[in-house]
C-alpha positions as CSV (number, residue, x, y, z in Angstrom):
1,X,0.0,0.0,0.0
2,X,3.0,2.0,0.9
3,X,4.7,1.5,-2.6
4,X,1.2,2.3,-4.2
5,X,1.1,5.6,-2.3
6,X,4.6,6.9,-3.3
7,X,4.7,5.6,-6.6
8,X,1.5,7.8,-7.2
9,X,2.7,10.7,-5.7
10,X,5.9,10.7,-7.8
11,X,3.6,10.2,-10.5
12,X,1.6,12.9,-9.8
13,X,4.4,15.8,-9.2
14,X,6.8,13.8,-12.5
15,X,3.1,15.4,-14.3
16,X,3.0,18.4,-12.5
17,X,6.7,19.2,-13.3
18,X,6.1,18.5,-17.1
19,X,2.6,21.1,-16.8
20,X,5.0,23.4,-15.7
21,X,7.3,23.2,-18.5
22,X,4.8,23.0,-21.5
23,X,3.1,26.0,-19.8
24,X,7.1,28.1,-19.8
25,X,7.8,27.2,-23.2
26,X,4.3,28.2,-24.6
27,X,4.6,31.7,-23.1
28,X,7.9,31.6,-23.7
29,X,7.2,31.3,-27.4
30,X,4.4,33.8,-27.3
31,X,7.0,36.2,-25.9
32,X,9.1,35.9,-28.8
33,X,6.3,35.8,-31.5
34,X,5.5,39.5,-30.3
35,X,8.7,40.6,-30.4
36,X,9.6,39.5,-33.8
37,X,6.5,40.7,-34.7
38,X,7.2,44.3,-33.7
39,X,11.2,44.1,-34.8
40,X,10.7,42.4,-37.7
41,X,14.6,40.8,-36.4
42,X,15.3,36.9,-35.7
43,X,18.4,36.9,-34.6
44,X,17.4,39.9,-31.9
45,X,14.5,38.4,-30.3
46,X,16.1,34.7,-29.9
47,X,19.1,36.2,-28.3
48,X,17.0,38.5,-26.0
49,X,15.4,35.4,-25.1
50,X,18.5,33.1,-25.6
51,X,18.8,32.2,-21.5
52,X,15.1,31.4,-21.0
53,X,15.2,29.4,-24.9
54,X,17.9,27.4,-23.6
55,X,17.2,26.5,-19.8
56,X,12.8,26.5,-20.5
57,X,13.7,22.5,-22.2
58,X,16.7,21.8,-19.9
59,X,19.9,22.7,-22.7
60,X,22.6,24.2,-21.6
61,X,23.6,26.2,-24.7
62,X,22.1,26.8,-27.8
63,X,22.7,27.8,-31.2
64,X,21.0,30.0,-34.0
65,X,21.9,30.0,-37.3
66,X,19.9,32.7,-39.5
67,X,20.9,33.4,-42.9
68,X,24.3,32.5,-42.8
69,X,25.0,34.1,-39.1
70,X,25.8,32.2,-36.2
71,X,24.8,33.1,-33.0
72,X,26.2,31.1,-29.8
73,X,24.7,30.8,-26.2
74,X,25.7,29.1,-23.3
75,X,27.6,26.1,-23.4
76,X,28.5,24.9,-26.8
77,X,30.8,23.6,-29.2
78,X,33.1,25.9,-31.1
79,X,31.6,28.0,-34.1
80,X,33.4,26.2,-36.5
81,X,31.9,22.4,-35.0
82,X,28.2,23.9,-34.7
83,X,28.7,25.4,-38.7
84,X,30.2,22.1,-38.9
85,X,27.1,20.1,-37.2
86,X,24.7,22.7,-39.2
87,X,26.2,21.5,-43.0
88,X,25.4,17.8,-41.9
89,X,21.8,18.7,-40.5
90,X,21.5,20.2,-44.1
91,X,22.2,17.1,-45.7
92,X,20.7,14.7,-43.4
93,X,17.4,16.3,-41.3
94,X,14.8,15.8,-43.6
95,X,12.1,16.6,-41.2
96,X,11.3,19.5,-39.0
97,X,12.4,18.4,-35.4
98,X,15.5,16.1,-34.8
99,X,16.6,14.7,-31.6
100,X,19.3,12.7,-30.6
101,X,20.6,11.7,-27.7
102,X,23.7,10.1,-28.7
103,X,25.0,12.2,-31.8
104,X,28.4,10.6,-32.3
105,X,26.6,7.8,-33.1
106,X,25.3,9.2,-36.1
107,X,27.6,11.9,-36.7
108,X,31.2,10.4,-35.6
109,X,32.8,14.4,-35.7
110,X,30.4,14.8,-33.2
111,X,32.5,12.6,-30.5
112,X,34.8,16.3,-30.0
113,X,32.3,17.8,-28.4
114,X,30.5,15.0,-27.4
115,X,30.8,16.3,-23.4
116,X,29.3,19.8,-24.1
117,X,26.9,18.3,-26.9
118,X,26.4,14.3,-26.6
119,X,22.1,15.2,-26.8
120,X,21.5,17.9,-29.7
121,X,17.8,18.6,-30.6
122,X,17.4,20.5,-34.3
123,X,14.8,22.8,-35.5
124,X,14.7,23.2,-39.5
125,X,13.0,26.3,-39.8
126,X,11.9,25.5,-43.5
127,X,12.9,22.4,-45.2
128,X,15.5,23.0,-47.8
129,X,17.0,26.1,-46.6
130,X,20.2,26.4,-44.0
131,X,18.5,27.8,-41.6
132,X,18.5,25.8,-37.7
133,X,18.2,26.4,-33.9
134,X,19.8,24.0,-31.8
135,X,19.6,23.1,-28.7
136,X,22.9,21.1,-26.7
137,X,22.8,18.8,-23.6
138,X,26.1,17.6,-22.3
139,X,26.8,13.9,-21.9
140,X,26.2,11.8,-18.8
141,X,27.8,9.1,-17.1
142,X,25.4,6.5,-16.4
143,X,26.3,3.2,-13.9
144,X,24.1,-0.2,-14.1
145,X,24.7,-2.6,-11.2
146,X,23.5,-6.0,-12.6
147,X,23.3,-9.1,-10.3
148,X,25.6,-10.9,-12.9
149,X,26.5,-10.1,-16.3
150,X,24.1,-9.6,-18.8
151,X,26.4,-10.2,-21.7
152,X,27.1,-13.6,-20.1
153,X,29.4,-15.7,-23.1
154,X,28.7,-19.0,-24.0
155,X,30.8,-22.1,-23.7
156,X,31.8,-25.0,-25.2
157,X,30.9,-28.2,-23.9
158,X,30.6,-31.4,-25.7
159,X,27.1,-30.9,-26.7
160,X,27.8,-27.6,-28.0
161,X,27.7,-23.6,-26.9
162,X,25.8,-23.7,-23.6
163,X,25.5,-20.9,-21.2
164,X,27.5,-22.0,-18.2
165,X,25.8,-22.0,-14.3
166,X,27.3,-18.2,-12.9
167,X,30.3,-19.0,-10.5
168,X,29.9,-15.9,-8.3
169,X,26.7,-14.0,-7.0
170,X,29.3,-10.4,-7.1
171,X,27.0,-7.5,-8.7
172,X,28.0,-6.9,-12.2
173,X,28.2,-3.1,-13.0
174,X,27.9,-1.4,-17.0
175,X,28.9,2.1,-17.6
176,X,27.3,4.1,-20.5
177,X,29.1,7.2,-21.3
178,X,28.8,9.6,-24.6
179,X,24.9,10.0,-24.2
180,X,22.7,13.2,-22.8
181,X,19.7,13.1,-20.7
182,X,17.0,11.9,-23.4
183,X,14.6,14.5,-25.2
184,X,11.2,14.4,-24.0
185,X,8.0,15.1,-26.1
186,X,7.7,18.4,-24.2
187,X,11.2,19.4,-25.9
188,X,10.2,18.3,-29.2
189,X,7.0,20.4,-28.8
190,X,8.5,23.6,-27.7
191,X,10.9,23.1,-30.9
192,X,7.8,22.8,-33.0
193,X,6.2,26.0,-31.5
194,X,9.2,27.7,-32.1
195,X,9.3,26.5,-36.2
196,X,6.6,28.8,-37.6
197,X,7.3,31.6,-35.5
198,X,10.5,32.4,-36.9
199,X,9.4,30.9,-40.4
200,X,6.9,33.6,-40.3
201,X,8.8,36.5,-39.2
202,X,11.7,35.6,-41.8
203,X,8.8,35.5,-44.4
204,X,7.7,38.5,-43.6
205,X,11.1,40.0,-43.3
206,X,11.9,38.5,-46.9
207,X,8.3,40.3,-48.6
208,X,9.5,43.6,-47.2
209,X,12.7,43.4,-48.2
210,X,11.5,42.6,-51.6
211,X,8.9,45.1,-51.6
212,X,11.9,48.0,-50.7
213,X,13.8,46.5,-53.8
214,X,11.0,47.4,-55.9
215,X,10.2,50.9,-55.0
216,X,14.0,50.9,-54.7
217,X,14.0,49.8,-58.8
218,X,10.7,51.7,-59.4
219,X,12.6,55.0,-58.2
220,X,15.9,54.0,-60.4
221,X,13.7,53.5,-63.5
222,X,11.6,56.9,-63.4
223,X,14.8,58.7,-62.6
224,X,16.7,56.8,-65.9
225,X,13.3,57.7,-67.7
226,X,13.6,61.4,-66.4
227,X,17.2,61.6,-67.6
228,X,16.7,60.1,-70.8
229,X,14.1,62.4,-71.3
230,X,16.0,65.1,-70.5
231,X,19.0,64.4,-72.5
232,X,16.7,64.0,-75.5
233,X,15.6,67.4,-74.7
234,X,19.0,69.1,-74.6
235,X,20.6,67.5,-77.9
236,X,17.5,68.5,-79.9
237,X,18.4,72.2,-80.5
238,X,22.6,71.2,-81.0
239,X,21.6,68.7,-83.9
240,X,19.0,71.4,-85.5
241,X,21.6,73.8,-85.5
242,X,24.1,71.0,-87.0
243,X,21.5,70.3,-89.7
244,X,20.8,74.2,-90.5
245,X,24.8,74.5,-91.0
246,X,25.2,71.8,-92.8
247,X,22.4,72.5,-95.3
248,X,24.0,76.2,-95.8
249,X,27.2,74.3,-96.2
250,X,25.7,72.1,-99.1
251,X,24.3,75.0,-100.7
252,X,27.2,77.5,-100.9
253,X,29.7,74.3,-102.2
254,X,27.2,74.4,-105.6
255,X,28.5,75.8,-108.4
């Protein structure tokens, strides 16, 4: 009865704890969604919020990386590893979230860094372009005690491989190194939150920009038109004048 009791009290706060976080990484994201809103600038309003982006799904550093610039936070590799890590995501994420929670495993460069960045969660803000925020968790050692080897071998015996009777009852223990603290759905959800809110602002950001080109091109073309115009004007009265002298010069040269 005991056991029953803790276990669901434990229960009970492990879901309390996890309320807590989904509810600091939704205002969290609504936080940043106004400010890129009213800035109209990525890179400002993730860095602004870099601290609370990081720690709100338990990272220790993060990194942005927004049209080609790299923004660092926290604990992280170097900027050359994450631009590094960023050209293999580009290759390799082909969905929208990533986790992992032993990177070298699937990207053996990773095993530098693997003790600032064993765990690595990915954001692709669009599919197809270069553009990632990524979250780093440090690895941790982890220590089994088994009551005997798991991994027993096998012998031989006449009648073939058998696994032999254990010879000692000493605790066997397994250490697991190079792997973070596993991503939880919470995490992944956050990252997904996140997604559209910058895909939207850098939209955004993109039709302006294009917009200014235009009046930018519009301007250039009624000033060329202006000038050519002008020009046109100007030459007019030096080529009549060329054309009168030149017709007096045709007439006095008859004989």
């Amino acid at each position: 009865m005991l056991a029953r009791v803790f276990s669901s009290r434990i229960a009970k706060a492990e879901e309390e704890d996890e309320r807590a976080r989904t509810t600091a990484a939704h205002n969290l994201t609504i936080r940043i969604e106004e400010k890129m809103r009213r800035d109209r600038d990525v890179i400002a309003a993730l860095t602004h919020a870099g601290h609370d982006v990081a720690t709100v799904i338990g990272a220790q550093g993060c990194a942005f990386i927004i049209r080609g610039e790299i923004v660092l936070l926290g604990i992280t590799p170097s900027r050359r590893q994450v631009a590094d890590l960023a050209t293999w995501l580009g290759f390799h994420q082909s969905e929208q979230v990533f986790a992992a929670d032993r990177m070298a495993e699937l990207y053996p460069e990773a095993a530098e860094f693997h003790s600032v960045a064993s765990g690595v969660l990915s954001v692709r803000i669009t599919l197809g372009s270069p553009d990632f925020v990524l979250w780093f968790r440090p690895s941790v050692v982890q220590v089994i005690t088994w009551a005997g080897n798991p991994e027993k071998p096998l012998h031989e015996t006449e009648e073939g491989k058998r696994i032999s009777p254990r010879r000692s009852f000493e605790s066997w223990k397994q250490t697991f190194e190079n792997n973070s603290e596993a991503w939880t759905e919470a995490d992944r959800k956050f990252a997904s939150e996140l997604r559209p809110v910058i895909a939207e602002t850098l939209f955004l950001r993109m039709n302006e920009e294009v917009l200014r080109l235009n009046l930018e091109l519009a301007r250039s073309n009624s000033d060329l038109a202006s000038f050519a115009y002008t020009v046109s004007h100007d030459l007019q009265e030096p080529v009549r004048t060329i054309r009168i002298y030149a017709q007096m010069a045709a007439l006095s040269g008859r004989p």
